[in-house]
N, C-alpha and C positions, 0 to 999 in steps of 0.2 A: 504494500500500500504506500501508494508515493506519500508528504507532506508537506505541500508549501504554503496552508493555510494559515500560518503564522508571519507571514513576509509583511516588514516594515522598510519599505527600499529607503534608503542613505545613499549621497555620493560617496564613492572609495573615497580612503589617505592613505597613506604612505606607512610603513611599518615604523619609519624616523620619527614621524609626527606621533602616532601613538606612544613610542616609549617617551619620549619627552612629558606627553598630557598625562600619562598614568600616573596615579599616585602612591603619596609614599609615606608608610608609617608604618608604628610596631602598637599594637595592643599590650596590656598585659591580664585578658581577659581567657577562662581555662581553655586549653586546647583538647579540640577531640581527637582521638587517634595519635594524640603523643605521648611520650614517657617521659619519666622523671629527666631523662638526661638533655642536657640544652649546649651543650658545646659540640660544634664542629668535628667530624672524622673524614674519611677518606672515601673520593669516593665507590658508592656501593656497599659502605656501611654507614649509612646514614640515620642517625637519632633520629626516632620517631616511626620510620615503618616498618609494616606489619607484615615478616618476612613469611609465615607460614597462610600455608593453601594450599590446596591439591585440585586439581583438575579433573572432573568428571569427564564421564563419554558422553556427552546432550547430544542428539540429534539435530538440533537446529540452536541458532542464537540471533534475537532479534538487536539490531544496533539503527541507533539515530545520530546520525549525523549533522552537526546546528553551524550555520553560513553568519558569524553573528558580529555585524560592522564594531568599528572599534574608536572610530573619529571624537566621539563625546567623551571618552576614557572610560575608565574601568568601573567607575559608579553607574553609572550608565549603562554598560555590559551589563552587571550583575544586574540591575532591576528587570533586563529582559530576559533570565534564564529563567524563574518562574515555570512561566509561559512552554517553555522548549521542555522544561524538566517532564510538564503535563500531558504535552502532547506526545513526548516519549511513554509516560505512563499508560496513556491510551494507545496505543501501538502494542504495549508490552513488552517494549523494550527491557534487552537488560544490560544494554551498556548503552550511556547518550555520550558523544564526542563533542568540545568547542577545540575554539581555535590555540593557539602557540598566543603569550600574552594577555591575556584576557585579563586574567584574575590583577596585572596590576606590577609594575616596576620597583624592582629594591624593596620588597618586602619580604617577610616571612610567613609559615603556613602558620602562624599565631594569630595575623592580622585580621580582624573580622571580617572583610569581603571573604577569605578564605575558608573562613568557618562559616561565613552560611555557606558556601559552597558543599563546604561538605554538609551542611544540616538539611541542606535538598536532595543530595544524593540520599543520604539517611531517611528521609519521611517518605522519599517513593521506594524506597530499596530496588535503589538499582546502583552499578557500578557508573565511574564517574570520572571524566578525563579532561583537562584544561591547562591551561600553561601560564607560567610568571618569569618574573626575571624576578631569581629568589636571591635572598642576602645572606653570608654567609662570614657573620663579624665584618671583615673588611672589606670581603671578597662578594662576587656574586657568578651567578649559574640562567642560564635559560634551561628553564626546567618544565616537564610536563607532570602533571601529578596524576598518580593512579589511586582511586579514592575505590571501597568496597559498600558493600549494601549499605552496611550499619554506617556508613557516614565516617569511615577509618582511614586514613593515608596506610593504603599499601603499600605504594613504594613510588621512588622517583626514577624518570629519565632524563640524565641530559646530555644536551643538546652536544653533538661529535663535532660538528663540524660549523665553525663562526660563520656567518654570513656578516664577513664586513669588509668595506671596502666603496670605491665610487663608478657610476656607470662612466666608459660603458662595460668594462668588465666586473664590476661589482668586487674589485680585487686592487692594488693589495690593503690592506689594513692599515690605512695612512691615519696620521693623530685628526682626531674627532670625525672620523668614522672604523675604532677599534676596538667598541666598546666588548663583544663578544669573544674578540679575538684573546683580550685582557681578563676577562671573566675565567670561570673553571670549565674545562669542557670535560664532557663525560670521558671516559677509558675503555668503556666498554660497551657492547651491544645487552638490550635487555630484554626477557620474556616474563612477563607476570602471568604467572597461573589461576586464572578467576575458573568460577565453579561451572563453567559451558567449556570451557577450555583456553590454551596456552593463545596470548596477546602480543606482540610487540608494539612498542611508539617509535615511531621518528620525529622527528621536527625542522622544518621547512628545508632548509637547505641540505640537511642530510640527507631529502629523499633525493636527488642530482648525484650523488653516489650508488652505483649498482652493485656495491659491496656494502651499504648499508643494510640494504632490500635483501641481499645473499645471505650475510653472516644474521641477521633477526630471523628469517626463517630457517635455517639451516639451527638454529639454536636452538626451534621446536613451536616457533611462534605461528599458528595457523592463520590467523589475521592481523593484520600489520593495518594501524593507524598512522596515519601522515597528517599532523595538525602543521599548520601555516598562518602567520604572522605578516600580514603582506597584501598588495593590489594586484591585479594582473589576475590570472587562472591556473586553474587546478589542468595540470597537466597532462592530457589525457595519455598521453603516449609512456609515461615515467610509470604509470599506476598500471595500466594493460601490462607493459615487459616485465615489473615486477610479478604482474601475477603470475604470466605464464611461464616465465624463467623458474623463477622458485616455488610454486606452487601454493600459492597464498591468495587471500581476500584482502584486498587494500578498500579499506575507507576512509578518504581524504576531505579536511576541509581545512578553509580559509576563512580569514576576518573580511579584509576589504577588497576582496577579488569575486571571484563566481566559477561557476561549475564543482563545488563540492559536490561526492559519489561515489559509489562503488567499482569497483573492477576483481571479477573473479567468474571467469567462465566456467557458467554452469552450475556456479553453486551459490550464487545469488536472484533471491524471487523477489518480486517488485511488480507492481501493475502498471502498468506505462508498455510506452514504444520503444523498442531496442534499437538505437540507431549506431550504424555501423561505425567501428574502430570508436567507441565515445566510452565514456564510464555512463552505468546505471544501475540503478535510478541514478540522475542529478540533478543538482539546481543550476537552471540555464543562465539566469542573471545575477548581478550583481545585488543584497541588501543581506536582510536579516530575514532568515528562511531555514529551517528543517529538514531533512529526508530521509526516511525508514528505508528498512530493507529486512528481510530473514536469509540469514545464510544457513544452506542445506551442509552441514557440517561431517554428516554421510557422505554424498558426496566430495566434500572437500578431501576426507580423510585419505576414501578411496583411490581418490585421482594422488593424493602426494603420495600414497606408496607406489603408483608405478609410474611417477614425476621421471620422464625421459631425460631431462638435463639435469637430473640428480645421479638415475642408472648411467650417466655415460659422459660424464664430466670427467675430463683428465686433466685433474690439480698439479700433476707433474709439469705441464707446460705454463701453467699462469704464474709462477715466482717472481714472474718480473711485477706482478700486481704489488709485490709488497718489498719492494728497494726503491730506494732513492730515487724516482725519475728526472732527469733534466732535459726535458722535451724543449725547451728555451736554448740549448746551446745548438738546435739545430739550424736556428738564425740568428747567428751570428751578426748579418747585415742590416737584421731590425733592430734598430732602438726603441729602447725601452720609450713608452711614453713620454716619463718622467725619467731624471737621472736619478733616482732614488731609488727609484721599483727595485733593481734588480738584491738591495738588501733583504726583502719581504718573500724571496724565491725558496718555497717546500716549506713555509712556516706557519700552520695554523693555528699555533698557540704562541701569544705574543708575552 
């Protein structure tokens, strides 16, 4: 069952303009889903979530995907989840997705926009996924949070790979646009095991990497969400090769762009028109808009055991995936834009 009866269209902004307007503060109001401990670890062991969970075999898992503009800041956002939490409900959704940002710049999962977050995932019991630029004493993270029925921080992902930099290569990470590159990036791929089955997150610009999409499902993740912080579209072409390469259900969405949607052949039902090489169900334009979907998780399962580019991948030949590349000294004759560039070369963590 598709849902766009929730659309409030807005003109897009800019992902720069949102982290500027988000707000910023620290509560010291109780938190749900944390523990006593409040200091900083490494990441992947992170004070506060809730590592244990096992994976059922569900036959199906209904997921809502929420398209939810970002221009007014993050007070703003949260007054319109509500709305998206209910219509998830009536769906029977059991996991609803927002965007990468949403919840709000430099704060922590203490801060009250965060905790009604979770006290909505909690009153509908259903699981629960949205993103911040968290703080972390001095430092900070672009992080997705994975929230459980009861309203609990399950666990965090962050963000591999910085998106910073100036068009037109959105590259390199020159001073005052480095702010991600400076922050903590995550070390590893993750799979949270919610009780329909195993999940991955990505976050915007990690999905541009096809060993993002490899190594999360190759980890055991049968559906892979791609939340995006950003204008433009959901890319149909990034979310199809994931699916079919690694054998996964990608559900992608974005703040101030459009076409958030599904891609997983054959084991996503939707009512609507299937149009070719597209994600579906999606949302065609740009605003604040919903869309369901049930994925046939039989299916799914069936099809990754006899995943052809799994039986017949030979890892022997890709080692060049993981050295040094210096594809820039093949020209020589091109200068760099800038005479600077060429210090910011193989550096994603500044």
């Amino acid at each position: 069952m598709k849902r766009e009866d929730c659309r409030h269209d807005h003109p897009g902004v800019s992902r720069r303009r949102f982290l500027e307007a988000a707000g910023v503060g620290i509560a010291g109001a109780p938190v749900l889903g944390m523990t006593s401990e409040a200091t900083w670890a490494q990441p992947g062991k992170i004070p506060g979530e809730k590592h244990e969970g096992v994976t059922s075999m569900k036959g199906q898992a209904k997921i809502t995907l929420v398209q939810l503009t970002s221009q007014d800041g993050p007070d703003a956002a949260l007054e319109k989840m509500p709305a998206f939490f209910e219509a998830a409900a009536a769906y029977g959704s059991d996991l609803i997705v927002f965007p990468e940002y949403v919840l709000g710049n430099r704060i922590g999962v203490e801060h009250p926009r965060v905790q009604r977050f979770f006290a909505m995932a909690r009153e509908h019991a259903v699981y629960a996924i949205a993103g911040l630029v968290e703080t972390h004493n001095a430092r900070w993270s672009t992080t997705a949070l994975m929230v459980d029925r009861q309203g609990n921080l399950l666990g965090r992902y962050f963000k591999t790979h910085p998106a910073s930099g100036p068009a037109p290569h959105w590259w390199p990470p020159v001073p005052g646009q480095d702010a991600e590159a400076r922050g903590i990036l995550g070390d590893r791929f993750k799979v949270f095991h919610l009780d329909f089955g195993p999940v991955g997150i990505l976050q915007c610009y990690d999905g541009y990497f096809p060993e993002a999409w490899g190594c999360t499902s190759f980890l055991g993740a049968e559906i892979i969400l791609w939340i995006n912080g950003r204008g433009g579209m959901i890319e149909d072409a990034n979310c199809i090769f994931a699916a079919n390469a690694y054998g996964c259900v990608v559900g992608a969405t974005i703040s101030d762009g459009r076409n958030t949607g599904f891609a997983g052949p054959g084991c996503v039902l939707a009512e609507g028109h299937r149009e070719e090489s597209r994600l579906f169900p999606r949302i065609r334009k740009p605003g604040d808009a919903c869309v369901s979907a049930t994925i046939d998780l039989h299916e799914l399962r069936w099809r990754r055991k006899h995943l052809r580019t799994v039986h017949q991948r030979r890892p022997e030949l890709y080692t060049t995936l993981t050295q040094d590349v210096k594809i820039w000294e093949d020209y020589p004759d091109i200068p760099w834009d800038k005479p600077d560039y060429g210090q910011y070369v193989n550096r994603a963590q500044l």
